[in-house]
N, C-alpha and C positions, 0 to 999 in steps of 0.2 A: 267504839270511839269514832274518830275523824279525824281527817285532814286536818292540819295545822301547819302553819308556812315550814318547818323541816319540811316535813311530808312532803309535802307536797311540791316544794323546792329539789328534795333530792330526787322522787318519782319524771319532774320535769325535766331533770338533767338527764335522768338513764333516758327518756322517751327520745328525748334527743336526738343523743348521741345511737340508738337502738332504730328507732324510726323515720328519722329525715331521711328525705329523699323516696320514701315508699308510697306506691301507686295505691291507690284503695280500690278493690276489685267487687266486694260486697261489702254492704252498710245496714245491718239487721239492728231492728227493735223488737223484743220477746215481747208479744200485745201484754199477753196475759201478764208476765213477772213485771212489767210496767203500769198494771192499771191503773194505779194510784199516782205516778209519776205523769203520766201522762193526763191524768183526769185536772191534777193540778198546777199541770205545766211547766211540773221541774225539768219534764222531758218535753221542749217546748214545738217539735216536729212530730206529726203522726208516723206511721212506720213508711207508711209508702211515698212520703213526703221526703221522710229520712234518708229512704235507698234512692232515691233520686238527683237527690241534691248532693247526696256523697260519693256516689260511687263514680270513678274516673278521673278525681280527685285524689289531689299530691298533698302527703307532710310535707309544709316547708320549712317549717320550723315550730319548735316546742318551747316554751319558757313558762316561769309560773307567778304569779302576782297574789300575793294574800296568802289565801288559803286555796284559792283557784288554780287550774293548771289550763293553760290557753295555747291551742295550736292553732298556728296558722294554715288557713289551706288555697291558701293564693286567690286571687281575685275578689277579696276585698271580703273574705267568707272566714269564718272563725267557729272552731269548737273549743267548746268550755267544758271540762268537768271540774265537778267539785261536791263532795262525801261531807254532808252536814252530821249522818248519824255513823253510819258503821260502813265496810263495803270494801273493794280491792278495783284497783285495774290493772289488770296484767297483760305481761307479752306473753305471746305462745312460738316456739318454733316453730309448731304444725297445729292443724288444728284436731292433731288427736289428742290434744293438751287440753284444750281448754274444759272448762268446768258443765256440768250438767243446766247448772241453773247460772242463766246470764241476763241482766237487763237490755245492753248494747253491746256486738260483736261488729268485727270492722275485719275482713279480712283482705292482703295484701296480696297484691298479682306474685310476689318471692313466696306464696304461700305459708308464713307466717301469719301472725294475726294479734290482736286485740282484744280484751275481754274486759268490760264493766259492771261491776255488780254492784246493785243502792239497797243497802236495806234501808227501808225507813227511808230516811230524809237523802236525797244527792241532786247533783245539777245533773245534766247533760244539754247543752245549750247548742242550738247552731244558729250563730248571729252574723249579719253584715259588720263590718264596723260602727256604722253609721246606728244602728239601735244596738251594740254591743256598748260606745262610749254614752247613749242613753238608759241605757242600763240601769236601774236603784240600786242595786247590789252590783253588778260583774264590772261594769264597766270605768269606774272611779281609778283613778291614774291613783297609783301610793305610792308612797315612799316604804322601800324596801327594809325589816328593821333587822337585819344583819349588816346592812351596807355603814357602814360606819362614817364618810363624807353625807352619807343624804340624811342619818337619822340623829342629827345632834342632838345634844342637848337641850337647846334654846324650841327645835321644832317641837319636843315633845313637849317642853315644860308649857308649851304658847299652845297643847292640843290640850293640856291636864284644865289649863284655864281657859277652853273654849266650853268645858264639861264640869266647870266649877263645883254646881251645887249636886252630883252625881256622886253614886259610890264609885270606886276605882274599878270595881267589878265591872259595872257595866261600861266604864268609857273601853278598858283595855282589851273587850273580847268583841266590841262593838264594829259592824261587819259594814263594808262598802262605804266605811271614810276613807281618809288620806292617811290612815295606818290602821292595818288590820293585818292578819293572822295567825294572831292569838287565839285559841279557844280553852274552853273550859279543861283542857287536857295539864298545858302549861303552866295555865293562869296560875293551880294551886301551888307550885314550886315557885315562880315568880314571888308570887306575896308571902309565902311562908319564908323564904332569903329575906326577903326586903325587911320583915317581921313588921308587914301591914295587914289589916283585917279586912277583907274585902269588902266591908260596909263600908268601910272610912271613904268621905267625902275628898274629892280630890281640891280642895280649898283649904280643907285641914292637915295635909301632904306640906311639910317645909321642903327649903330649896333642897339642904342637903339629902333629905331623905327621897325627893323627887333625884336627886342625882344618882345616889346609890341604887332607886328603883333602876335607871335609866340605864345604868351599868348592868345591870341584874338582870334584865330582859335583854339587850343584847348578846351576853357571856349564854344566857341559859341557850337558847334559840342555837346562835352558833355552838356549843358541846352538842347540839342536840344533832344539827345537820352534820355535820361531823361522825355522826356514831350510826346515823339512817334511818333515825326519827326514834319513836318511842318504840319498845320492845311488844308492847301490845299493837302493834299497826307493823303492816308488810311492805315492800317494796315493791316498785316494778315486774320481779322476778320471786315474788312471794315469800322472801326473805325477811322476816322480824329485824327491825332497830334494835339496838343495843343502849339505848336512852332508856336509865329506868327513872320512872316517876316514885317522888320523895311522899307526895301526900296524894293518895286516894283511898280507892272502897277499899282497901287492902287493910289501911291502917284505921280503919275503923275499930275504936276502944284501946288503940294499942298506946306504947309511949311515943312521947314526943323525941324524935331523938336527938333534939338541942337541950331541952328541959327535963325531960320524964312526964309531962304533966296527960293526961290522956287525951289525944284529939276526939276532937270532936264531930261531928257532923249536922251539915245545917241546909235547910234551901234558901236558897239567896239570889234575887231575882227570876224565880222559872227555874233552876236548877242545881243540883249538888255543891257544897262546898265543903272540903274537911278542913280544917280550923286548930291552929295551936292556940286555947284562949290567952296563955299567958305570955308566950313569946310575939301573937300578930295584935297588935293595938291598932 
């Protein structure tokens, strides 16, 4: 799986509170565990570009936007991670913690350290500001959607009809707009409450049912951060969430547990959906 704004929310909090203030002493890219990342510029510094630009450099702050997790490291200098497929970042007390196989390791002069690993799809970015807010993806200012003042009602319903003739699938897991951090992990609990089918055009969405959606994505997200994400994703500290997911590969063939009826399974845009056909219309 991946990140998704829990995740990546609560990982941003422990980084925080665990690493502001820590001096970076070394800043390692594994060539090899990276060649794909770096071939296609998820990892957008070469190695020795990398240990240069970071090392003698301060956390000064941690926080997390989307599905992204963004540290500041003063003077106008920014890292980004962020886990599209599968992957962990942890703290280490010492570095006889950290794991064998790493993409990016960051070790701190308190001899503690950092460790990132990408399977498959992840960021590690190190951006100025200035091409961080030119960004396609990283840099898009959002509105946060636990924050309950910035994510009303009227802004979603005026995002649902910026995405009219769109399935709802794709507006809500849609990456580096003015709301995002939603992924396909969520998505399926989201729409199976709402009992919307992720085909459905967000034009065909009435108000109330946009309201209860709108309710529904905020409730889940917050139970979610609350409990330290999903139970299949780790924390900071390699701790499993206690968020368990309502519809995945799990519940393939099984019953529906509002109906009985057998979910289903479908690909739907590029990827996975399980599907209650008779409860999501």
């Amino acid at each position: 799986m991946a990140f998704e704004l829990p995740e990546a929310l609560n990982i941003a909090n422990q980084m925080d509170k665990e690493l502001k203030g820590k001096k970076i002493k070394h800043a390692i890219i594994d060539e090899k565990e990276s060649a794909s990342q770096l071939r296609m510029k998820m990892i957008n510094l070469q190695p020795k570009e990398f240990t240069s630009t970071l090392e003698g450099r301060t956390f000064k702050s941690i926080h997390s936007q989307g599905k992204g997790i963004y540290v500041d490291l003063g003077n106008d200098l920014n890292l980004i991670f962020g886990l599209e497929t599968s992957g962990k970042l942890l703290f280490h007390k010492n570095i006889a913690t950290i794991p064998d196989k790493w993409n990016v390791r960051i070790d701190f002069t308190d001899s503690t350290a950092l460790s990132y690993r990408i399977i498959a799809w992840g960021w590690c970015q190190v951006l100025t500001t200035e091409k961080l807010i030119a960004h396609r993806w990283l840099g898009k200012e959002e509105v946060s959607l636990v924050d309950d003042k910035a994510f009303t009602f009227q802004v979603f319903s005026n995002y649902l009809d910026k995405y009219a003739s769109k399935p709802i699938k794709f507006i809500l897991i849609r990456q580096g707009e003015a709301l995002s951090g939603i992924g396909n992990g969520y998505l399926q609990d989201i729409l199976f409450k709402a009992k919307i089918h992720p085909k459905r055009k967000a034009r065909d969405i009435a108000e109330d049912e946009r309201k209860n959606l709108h309710s529904i994505i905020k409730q889940t997200l917050k139970d979610a951060l609350k409990l330290g994400g999903r139970d299949s994703e780790v924390d900071l500290y390699d701790k499993p969430g206690k968020y368990k997911i309502i519809l995945d590969k799990r519940m393939i063939g099984k019953p529906c547990p509002e109906c009985g009826t057998t979910i289903e399974k479908s690909n739907i845009l590029g990827s996975t959906c399980y599907v209650c056909p008779i409860c999501q219309k």
